[in-house]
C-alpha positions as CSV (number, residue, x, y, z in Angstrom):
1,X,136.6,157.1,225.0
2,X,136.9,154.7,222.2
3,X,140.9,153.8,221.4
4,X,141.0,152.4,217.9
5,X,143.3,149.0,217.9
6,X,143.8,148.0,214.7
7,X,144.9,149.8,211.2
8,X,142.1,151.0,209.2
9,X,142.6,149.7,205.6
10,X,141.1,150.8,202.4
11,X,138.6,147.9,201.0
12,X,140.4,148.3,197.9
13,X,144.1,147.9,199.4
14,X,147.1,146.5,197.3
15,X,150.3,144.7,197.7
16,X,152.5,146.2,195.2
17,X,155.5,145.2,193.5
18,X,157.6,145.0,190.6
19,X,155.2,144.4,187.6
20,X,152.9,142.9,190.2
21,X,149.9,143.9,192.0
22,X,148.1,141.8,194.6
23,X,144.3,142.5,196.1
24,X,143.7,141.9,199.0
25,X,140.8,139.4,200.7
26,X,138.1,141.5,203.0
27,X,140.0,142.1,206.6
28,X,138.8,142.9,209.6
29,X,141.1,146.0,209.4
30,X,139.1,147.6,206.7
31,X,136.4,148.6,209.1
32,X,136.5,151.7,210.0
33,X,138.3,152.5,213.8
34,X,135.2,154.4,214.7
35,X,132.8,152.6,212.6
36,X,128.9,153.3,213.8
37,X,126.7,150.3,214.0
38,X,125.4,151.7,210.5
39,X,128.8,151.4,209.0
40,X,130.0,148.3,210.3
41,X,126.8,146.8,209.4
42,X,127.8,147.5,205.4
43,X,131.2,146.8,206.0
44,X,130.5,143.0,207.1
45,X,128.1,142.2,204.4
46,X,130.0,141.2,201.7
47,X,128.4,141.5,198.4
48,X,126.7,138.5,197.1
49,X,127.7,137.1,193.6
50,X,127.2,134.4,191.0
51,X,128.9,132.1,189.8
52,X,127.6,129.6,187.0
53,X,128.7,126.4,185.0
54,X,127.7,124.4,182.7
55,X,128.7,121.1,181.4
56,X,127.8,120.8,178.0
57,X,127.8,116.8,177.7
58,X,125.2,116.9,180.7
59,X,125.5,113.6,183.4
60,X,123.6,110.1,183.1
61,X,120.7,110.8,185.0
62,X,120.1,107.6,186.8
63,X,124.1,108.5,188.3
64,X,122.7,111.6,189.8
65,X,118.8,112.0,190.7
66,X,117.6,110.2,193.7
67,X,114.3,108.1,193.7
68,X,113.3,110.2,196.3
69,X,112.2,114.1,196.4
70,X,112.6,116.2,200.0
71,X,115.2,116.4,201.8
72,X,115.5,112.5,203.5
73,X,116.9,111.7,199.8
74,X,119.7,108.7,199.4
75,X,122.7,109.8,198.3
76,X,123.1,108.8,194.3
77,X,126.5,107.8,192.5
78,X,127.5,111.3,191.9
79,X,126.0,112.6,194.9
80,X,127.8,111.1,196.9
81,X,130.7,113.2,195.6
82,X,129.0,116.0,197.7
83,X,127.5,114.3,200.8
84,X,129.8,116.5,203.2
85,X,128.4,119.5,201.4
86,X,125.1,118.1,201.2
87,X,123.5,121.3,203.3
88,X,125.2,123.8,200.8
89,X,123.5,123.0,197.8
90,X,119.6,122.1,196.2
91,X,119.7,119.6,193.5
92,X,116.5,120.4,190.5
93,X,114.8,117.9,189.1
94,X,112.0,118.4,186.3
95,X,113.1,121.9,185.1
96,X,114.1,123.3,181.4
97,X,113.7,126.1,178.9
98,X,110.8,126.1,176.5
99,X,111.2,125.1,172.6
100,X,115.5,124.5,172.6
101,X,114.5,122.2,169.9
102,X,117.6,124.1,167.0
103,X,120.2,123.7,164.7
104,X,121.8,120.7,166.5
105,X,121.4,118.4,169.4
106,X,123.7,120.7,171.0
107,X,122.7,124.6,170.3
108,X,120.5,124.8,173.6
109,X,124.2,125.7,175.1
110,X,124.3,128.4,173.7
111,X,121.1,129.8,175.4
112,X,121.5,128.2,178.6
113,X,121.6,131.3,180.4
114,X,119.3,133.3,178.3
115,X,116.7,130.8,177.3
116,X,116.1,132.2,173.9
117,X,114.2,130.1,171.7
118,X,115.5,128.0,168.5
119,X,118.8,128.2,169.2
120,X,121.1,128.5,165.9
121,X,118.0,127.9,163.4
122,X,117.7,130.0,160.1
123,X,116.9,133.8,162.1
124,X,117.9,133.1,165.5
125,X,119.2,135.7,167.3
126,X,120.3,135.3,171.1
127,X,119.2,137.5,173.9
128,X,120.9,138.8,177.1
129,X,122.4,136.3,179.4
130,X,121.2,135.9,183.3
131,X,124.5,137.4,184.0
132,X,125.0,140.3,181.9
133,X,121.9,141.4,182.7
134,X,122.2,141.3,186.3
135,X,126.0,143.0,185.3
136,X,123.9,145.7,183.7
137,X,121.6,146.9,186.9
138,X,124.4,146.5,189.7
139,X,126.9,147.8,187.7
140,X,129.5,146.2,190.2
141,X,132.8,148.8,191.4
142,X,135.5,145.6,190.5
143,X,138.1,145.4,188.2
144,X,136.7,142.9,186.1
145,X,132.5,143.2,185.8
146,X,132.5,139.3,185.0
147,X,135.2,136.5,184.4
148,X,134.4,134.8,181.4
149,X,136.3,130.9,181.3
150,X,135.9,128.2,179.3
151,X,138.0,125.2,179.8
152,X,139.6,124.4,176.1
153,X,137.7,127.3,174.0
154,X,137.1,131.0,173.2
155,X,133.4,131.2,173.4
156,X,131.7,131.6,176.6
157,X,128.5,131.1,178.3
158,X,127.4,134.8,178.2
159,X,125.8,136.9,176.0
160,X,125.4,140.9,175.3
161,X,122.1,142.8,175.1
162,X,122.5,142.5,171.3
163,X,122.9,138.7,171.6
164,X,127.1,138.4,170.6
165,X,128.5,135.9,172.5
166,X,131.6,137.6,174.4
167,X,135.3,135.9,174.8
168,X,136.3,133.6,176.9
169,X,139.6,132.6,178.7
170,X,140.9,129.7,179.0
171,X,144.4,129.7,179.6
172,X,145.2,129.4,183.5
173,X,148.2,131.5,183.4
174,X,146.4,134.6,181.3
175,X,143.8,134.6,183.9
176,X,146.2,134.3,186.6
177,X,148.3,137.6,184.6
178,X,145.3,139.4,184.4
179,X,143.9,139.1,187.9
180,X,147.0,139.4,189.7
181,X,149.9,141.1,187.3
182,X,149.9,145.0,186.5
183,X,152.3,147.5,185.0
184,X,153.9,148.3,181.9
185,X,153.6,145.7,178.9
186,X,157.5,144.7,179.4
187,X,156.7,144.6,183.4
188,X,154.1,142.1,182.8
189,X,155.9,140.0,180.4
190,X,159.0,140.2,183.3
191,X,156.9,139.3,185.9
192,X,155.4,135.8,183.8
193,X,159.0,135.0,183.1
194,X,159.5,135.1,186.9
195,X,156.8,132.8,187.1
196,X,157.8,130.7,184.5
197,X,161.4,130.3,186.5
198,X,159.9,129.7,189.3
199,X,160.3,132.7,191.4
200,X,156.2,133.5,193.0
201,X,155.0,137.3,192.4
202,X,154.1,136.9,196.3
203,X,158.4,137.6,196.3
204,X,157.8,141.3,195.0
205,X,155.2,142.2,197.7
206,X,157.1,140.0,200.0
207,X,158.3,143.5,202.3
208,X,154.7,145.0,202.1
209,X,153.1,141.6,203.1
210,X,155.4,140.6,206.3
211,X,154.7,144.6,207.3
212,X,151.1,144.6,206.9
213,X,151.1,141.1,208.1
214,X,152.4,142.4,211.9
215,X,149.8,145.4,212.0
216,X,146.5,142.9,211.5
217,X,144.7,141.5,214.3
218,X,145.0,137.7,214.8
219,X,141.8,136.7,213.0
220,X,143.1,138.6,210.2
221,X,146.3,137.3,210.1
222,X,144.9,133.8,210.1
223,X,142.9,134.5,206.9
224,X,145.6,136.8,205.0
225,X,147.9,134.3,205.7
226,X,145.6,131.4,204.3
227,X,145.2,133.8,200.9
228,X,148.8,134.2,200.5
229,X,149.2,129.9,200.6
230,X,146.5,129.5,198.0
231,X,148.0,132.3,196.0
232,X,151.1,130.3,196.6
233,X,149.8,126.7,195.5
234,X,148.2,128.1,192.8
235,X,151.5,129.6,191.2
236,X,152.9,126.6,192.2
237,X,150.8,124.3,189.9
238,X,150.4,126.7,187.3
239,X,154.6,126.3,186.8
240,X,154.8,122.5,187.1
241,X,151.9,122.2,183.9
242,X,154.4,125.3,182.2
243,X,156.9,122.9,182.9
244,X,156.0,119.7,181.5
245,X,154.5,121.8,178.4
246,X,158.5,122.3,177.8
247,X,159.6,118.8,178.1
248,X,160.5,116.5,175.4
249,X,158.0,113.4,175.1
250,X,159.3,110.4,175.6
251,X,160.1,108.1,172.1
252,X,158.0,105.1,172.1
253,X,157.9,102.4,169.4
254,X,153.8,102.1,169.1
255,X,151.5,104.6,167.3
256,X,149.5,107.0,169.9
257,X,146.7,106.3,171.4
258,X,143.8,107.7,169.2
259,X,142.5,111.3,170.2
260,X,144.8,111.3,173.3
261,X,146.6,115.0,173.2
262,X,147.6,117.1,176.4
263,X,144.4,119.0,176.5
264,X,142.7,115.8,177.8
265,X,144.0,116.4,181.1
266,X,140.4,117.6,182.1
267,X,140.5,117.7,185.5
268,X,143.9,119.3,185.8
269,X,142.4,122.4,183.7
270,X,139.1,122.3,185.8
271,X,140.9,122.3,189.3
272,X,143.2,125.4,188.3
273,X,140.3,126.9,186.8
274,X,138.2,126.4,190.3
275,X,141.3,128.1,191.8
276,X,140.9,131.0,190.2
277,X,137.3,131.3,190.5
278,X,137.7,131.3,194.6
279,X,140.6,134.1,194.4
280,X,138.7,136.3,191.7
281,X,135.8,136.3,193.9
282,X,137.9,136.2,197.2
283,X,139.7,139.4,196.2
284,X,136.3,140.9,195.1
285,X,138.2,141.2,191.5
286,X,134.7,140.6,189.6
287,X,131.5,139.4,191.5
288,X,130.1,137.2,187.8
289,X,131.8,134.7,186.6
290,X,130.4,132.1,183.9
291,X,132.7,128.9,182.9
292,X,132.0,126.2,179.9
293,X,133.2,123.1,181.8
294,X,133.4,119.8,180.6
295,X,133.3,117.9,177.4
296,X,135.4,117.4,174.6
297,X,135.5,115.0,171.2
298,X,138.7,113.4,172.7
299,X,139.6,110.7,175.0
300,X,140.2,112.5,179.0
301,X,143.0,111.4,180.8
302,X,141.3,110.2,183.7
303,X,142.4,106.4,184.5
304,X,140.0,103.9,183.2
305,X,138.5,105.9,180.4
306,X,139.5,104.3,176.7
307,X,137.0,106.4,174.6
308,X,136.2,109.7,173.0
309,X,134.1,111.2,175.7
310,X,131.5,112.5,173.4
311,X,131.0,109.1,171.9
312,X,130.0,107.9,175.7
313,X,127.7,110.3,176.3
314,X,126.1,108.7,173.4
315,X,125.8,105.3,175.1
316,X,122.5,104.2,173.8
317,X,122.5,102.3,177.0
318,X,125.1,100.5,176.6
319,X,126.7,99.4,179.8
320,X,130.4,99.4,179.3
321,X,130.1,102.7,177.7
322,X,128.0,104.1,180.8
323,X,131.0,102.5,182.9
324,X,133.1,104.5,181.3
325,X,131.0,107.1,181.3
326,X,130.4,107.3,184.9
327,X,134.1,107.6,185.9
328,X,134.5,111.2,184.1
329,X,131.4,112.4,185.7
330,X,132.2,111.4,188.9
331,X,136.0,113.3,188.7
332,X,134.2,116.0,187.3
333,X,131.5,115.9,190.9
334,X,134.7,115.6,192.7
335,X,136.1,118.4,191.5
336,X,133.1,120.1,192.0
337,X,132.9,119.6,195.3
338,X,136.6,120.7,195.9
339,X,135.1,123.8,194.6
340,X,132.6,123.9,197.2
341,X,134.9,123.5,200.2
342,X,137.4,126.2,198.7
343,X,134.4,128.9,198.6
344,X,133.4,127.5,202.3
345,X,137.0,127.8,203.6
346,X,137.1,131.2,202.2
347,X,135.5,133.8,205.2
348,X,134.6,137.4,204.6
349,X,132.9,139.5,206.8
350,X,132.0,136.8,209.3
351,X,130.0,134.5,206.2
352,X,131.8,132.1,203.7
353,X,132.3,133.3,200.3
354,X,130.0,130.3,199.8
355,X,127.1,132.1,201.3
356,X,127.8,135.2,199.8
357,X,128.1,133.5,196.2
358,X,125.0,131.9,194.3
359,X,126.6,128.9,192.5
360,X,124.6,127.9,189.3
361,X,125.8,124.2,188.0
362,X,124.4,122.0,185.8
363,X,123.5,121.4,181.8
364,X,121.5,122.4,179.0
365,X,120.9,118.4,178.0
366,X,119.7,116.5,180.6
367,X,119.6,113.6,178.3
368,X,122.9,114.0,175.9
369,X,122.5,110.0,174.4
370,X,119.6,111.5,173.0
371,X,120.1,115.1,173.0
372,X,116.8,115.7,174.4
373,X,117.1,119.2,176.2
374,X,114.2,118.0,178.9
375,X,114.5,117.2,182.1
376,X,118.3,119.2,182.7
377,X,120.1,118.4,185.4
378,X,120.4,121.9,187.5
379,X,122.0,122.3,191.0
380,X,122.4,126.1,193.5
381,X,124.9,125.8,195.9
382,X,125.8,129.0,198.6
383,X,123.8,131.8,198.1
384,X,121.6,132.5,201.3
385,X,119.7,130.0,200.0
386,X,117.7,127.0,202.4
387,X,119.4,123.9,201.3
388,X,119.8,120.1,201.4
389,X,117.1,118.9,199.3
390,X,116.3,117.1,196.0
391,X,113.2,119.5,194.4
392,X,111.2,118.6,192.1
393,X,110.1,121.7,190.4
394,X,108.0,119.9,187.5
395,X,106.9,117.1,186.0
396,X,108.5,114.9,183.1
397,X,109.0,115.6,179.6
398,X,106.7,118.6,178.3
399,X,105.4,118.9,181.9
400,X,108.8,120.6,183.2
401,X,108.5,123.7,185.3
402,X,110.6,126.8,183.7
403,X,114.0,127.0,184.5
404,X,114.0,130.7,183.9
405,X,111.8,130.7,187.1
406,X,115.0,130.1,188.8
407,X,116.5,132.9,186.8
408,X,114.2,135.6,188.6
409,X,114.5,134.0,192.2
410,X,118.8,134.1,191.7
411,X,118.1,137.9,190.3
412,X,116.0,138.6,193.5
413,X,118.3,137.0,196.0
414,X,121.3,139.4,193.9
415,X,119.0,142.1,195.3
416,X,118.2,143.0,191.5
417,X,114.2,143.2,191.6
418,X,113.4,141.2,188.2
419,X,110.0,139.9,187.8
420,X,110.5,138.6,184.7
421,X,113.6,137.5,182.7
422,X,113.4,135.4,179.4
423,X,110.6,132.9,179.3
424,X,109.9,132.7,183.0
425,X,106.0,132.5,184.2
426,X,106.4,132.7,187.4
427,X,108.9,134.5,190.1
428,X,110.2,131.4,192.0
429,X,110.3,128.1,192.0
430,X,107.7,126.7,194.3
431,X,109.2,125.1,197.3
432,X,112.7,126.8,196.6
433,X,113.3,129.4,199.8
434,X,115.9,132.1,201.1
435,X,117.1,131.7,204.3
């Protein structure tokens, strides 16, 4: 006779409280007592998702693609950033979309994930992005179908069938309301107060969580616990920037620094950003997010950088601006690689939310001194995907192998059977392979 021995909880269970409403990470406990093998089979296979992010000011090449192609690679600059992750992740070399010659030496962003040609030229219109489009044939059960961010602005990465570009987010503390803060309009205003004092919405689930905390098995309580601390930390540094919003600045006899405002504290906004990411995902909130990260016509605050950062990507080889240059881009693979060891930390179903997520990252320049939109710099991390190599898809220049190749293979591994998306040729890239 089989004796169930743990609490059977609803995939989409809640920790409730005053104005606030927490979901929960995939337990153990929400397979089924008498689960067949059928059942538990779907209940440990976590759905996969994507997750991709572009940096519009692209990285110095020479910084980040080794001399060699395979997988016996040396590490470069910023690779090195990500050796202990070096497994997780496929670094592209040789790969663009076709004819992103537009407006400006900056437009291809805008069809970065739809590959649209011309972009912002007299009668462009954009298409469908990668990710609303793979939105539009899962049709996801989540609260959110994507999470659209962008670090300092309202426009986002991703584009409708009609090709508008939707909102983005980029405040920490809406995001964090949104995903995590429910009831009445003067509830949620209450609750953000709270947070603004101090006082964590884990307080107003605080009963629910210590009783559901006894029930779960020990496994489980390892990893609800682990949620709850990075629910926790998040709150925690999401008070101390409302904090030093509120304080007065200091009275200083010299003139400020030129371009030097608060929003220059880059990686600050990236890190809570990447926090949010892993508990959107982690509390299967939405399965797409996209996320403009990186660059700004200002000076970040990251020590040892003097100049506007968009003036050094423009180095025209000039050493002490690549210098400069190369400290931002290698916080910025630092954070990225925080990013990666959150999603591996993270365990669902007996996989990390690493292998269950296909992380897109990487620009639509892949020369921004010149603005050539050749050659873009393109790395997957997670996904199911066989790892640790540098591939070189194409050659140089107007020999480059389609990006949108990629597009197709990403849509496949999403279990979405595209065989064609945008200005793909082909339905892989060669060389590229699931695990």
């Amino acid at each position: 006779m089989n004796v169930p021995t743990h609490k059977h909880l609803s995939r989409r269970a809640l920790l409730r409280g005053s104005g606030a409403v927490l979901a929960l990470p995939w337990l153990e406990a929400m397979l089924p007592a008498f689960a067949n093998r059928a059942q538990a089979a779907v209940a440990t296979a976590p759905p996969r998702r994507f997750l991709a992010m572009n940096y519009g000011l692209g990285f110095h090449g020479p910084n980040l693609f080794p001399a060699e192609a395979g997988r016996d690679y040396r590490p470069t600059p910023y690779l090195e950033r990500l050796q202990e992750h070096r497994a997780d992740f496929t670094l592209f070399s040789g790969l663009s979309h076709e004819e992103q010659n537009g407006a400006n030496g900056h437009t291809s962003e805008l069809t970065w994930l739809t590959t649209a040609k011309h972009p912002g030229l007299p009668g462009f219109r954009n298409s469908i992005s990668l990710d609303q489009a793979l939105i539009e044939r899962l049709n996801p059960d989540t609260r959110f179908p994507a999470l659209l961010l962008n670090v300092g602005g309202s426009d986002s990465m991703s584009w409708s069938a009609n090709g508008v570009n939707l909102p983005a987010e980029s405040s920490p503390s809406r995001v964090f309301a949104q995903l995590f803060v429910n009831g009445s309009p003067a509830e949620v205003q209450n609750q953000l107060r709270e947070l603004k004092r101090g006082r964590s919405i884990l307080d107003t689930v605080n009963a629910q969580a210590r009783h559901l905390q006894r029930e779960l098995g020990r496994r489980d309580q390892e990893k609800f616990d682990q949620y709850l601390t990075s629910i926790r930390e998040l709150e925690t540094r999401i008070q101390a920037n409302e904090a030093w919003a509120q304080r007065p600045k200091p009275h200083v006899d010299a003139a400020p620094p030129s371009d030097v405002q608060d929003r220059a504290d880059i990686i600050a906004r990236t890190r809570l950003m990447h926090d949010l990411m892993v508990l959107a995902l982690q509390t299967d909130s939405t399965r797409f997010i996209t996320y403009k990260a990186g660059g700004m016509n200002a000076v970040p605050k990251i020590e040892g950088v003097k100049q506007d950062w968009h003036n050094l990507s423009h180095h025209g080889q000039d050493e002490m601006k690549i210098e400069e240059l190369t400290l931002i881009e290698k916080a910025e693979f630092a954070e990225l690689a925080r990013l990666f060891g959150l999603l591996k930390a993270a365990k669902e179903g007996g996989h990390s939310l690493l292998d269950q997520t296909v992380v897109l990252a990487g620009s639509n320049l892949g020369n921004a001194s010149s603005h050539s939109w050749r050659d873009v710099p393109v790395i997957v991390a997670g996904g199911g995907f066989r790892h640790g190599q540098h591939l070189v898809a194409g050659g140089k220049g107007n020999d480059n192998a389609r990006f949108a190749n990629l597009f197709v293979q990403i849509a496949q591994r999403l279990d979405v059977g595209l065989e064609q998306f945008g200005s793909s040729t082909a339905p892989a890239v060669q060389g590229f392979e699931m695990l």
